[in-house]
N, C-alpha and C positions, 0 to 999 in steps of 0.2 A: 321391021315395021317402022313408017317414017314418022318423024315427030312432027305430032300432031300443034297449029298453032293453040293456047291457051291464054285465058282471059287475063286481063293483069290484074284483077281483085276479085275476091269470092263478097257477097255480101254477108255481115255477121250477124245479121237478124235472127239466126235460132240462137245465139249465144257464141261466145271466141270459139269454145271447143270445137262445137260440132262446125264454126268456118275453117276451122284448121283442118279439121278432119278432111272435110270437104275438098278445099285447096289440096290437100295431099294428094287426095283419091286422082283429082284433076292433072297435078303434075305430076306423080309417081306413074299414073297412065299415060300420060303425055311422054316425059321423057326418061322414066324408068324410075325407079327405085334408089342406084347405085349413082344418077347422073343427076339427080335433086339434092339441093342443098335444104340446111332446115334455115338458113335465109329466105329463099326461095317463096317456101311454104310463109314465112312472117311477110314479107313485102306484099305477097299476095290477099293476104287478109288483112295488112294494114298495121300490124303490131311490129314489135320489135322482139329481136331474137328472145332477148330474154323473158319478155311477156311469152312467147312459143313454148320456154323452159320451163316456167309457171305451172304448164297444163299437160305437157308430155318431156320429159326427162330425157329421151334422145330419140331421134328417126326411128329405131326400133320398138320403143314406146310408141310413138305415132304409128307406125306400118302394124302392128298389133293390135291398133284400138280399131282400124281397118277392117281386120281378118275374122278377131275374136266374134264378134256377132254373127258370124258363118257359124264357127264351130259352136255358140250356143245354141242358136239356132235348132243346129244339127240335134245334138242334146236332149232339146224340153221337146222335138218332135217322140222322141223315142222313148221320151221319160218315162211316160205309161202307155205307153203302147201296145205293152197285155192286156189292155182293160178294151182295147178294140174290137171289135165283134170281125173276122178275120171274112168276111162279104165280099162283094162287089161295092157296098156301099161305104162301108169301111175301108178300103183301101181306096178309094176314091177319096175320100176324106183325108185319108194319110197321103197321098200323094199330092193334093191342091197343101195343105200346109206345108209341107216343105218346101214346094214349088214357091209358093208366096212365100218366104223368107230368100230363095234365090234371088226374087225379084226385088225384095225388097234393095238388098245388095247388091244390084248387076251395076251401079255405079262403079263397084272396084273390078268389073271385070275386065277391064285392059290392063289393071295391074296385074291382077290373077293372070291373065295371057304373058302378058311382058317378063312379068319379074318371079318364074315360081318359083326358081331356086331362091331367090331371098327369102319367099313367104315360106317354103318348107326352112329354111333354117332361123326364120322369125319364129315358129312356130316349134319350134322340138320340143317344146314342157305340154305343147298340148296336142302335139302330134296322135299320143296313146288316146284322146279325149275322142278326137276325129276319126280313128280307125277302129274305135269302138259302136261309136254312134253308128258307123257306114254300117258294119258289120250285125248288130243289131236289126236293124232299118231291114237291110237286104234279107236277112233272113226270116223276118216277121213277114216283107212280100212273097217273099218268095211259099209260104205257108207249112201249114204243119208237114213232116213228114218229105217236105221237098223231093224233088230227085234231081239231077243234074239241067232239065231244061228248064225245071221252074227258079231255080238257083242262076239259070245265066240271064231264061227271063228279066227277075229282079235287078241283077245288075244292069242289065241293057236299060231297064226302065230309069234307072236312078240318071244314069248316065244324061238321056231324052235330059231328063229333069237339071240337069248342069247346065244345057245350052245355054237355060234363063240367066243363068250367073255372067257369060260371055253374050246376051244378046243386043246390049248395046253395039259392041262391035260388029258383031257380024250382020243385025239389022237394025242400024240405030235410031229410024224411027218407027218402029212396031212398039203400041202405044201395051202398057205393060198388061190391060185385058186380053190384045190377041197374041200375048207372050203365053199369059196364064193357059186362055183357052187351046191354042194349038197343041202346047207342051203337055199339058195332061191329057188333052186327047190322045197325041201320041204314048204318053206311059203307057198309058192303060190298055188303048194297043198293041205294046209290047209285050203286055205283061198278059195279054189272054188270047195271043195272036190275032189276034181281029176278027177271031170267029172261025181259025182256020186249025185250030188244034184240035 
């Protein structure tokens, strides 16, 4: 992937963090993860390294405060997830909130593309959190009693629902409604063959 040109300041108007945040998300997609300095990240927001130091303790702190809202994310969707009535309209409803939390984070998804192997090894204390969550999630679609298609179904469906995470890249200006609306259409057509099971 070639590198992408990037702004040479983020504005800090939600506050330093979330511009640092930001500037990372921008240059970690831009030019990778391993190829970003955390100067880089200050120049860009306008501070000084050690102001950078202030509010994240090292790149892997910053690459972390990135990711971590994925895997809560993932989490509070699943947190009561028994308490869903196991429908068509209930999983419609389980599938648009997690989808809208993909979206909300498709900003890091040229890092997510670029740098996975740093985000899997940024991430090994919460690795168990996220392969739980998925696993969870997948079998609650996949519904009581599964059998092997409604089990690949759910997967297939989850999957649909990642695009959102990668859709900047792949379509970067699809405005984040016909993200939502396309992506759950298609889950859900995955997930009940479109009429054809």
């Amino acid at each position: 992937m070639a590198d992408r040109a990037v702004s040479d300041t983020v504005t800090a108007g939600g506050g330093t963090k979330i511009a640092i945040r930001e500037a990372a998300v921008r240059l970690f997609g831009a030019k990778g993860f391993e190829q970003t300095s955390l100067r880089e990240v200050a120049d860009a927001v306008g501070i000084t390294k050690a102001s950078l130091y202030y509010h994240y303790a090292s790149k892997l702190d910053l690459l972390l405060a990135i990711i971590d809202p994925i895997i809560d994310h993932m989490r509070a969707v699943v947190e009561d997830i028994d308490a869903v009535p196991h429908d068509a309209e209930g999983i419609r409803a389980v599938l648009r909130t997690y989808l809208r939390g993909m979206i909300r984070n498709r900003d890091a998804g040229a890092l997510c593309l670029r740098d996975t192997v740093a985000i899997i090894n940024a991430m090994a204390d919460r690795y168990p959190d996220l392969m739980d969550s998925n696993r969870r999630l997948r079998s609650w679609l996949a519904g009581p009693d599964a059998n092997d298609e409604a089990t690949l179904r759910a997967c297939a469906a989850l999957e649909v629902l990642g695009v959102a995470l990668l859709s900047n890249e792949f379509v970067p200006g699809a405005a984040d409604s016909l993200v939502e609306s396309t992506l759950l259409d298609a889950a859900t057509c995955v997930l009940t063959a479109c009429g054809t099971a």
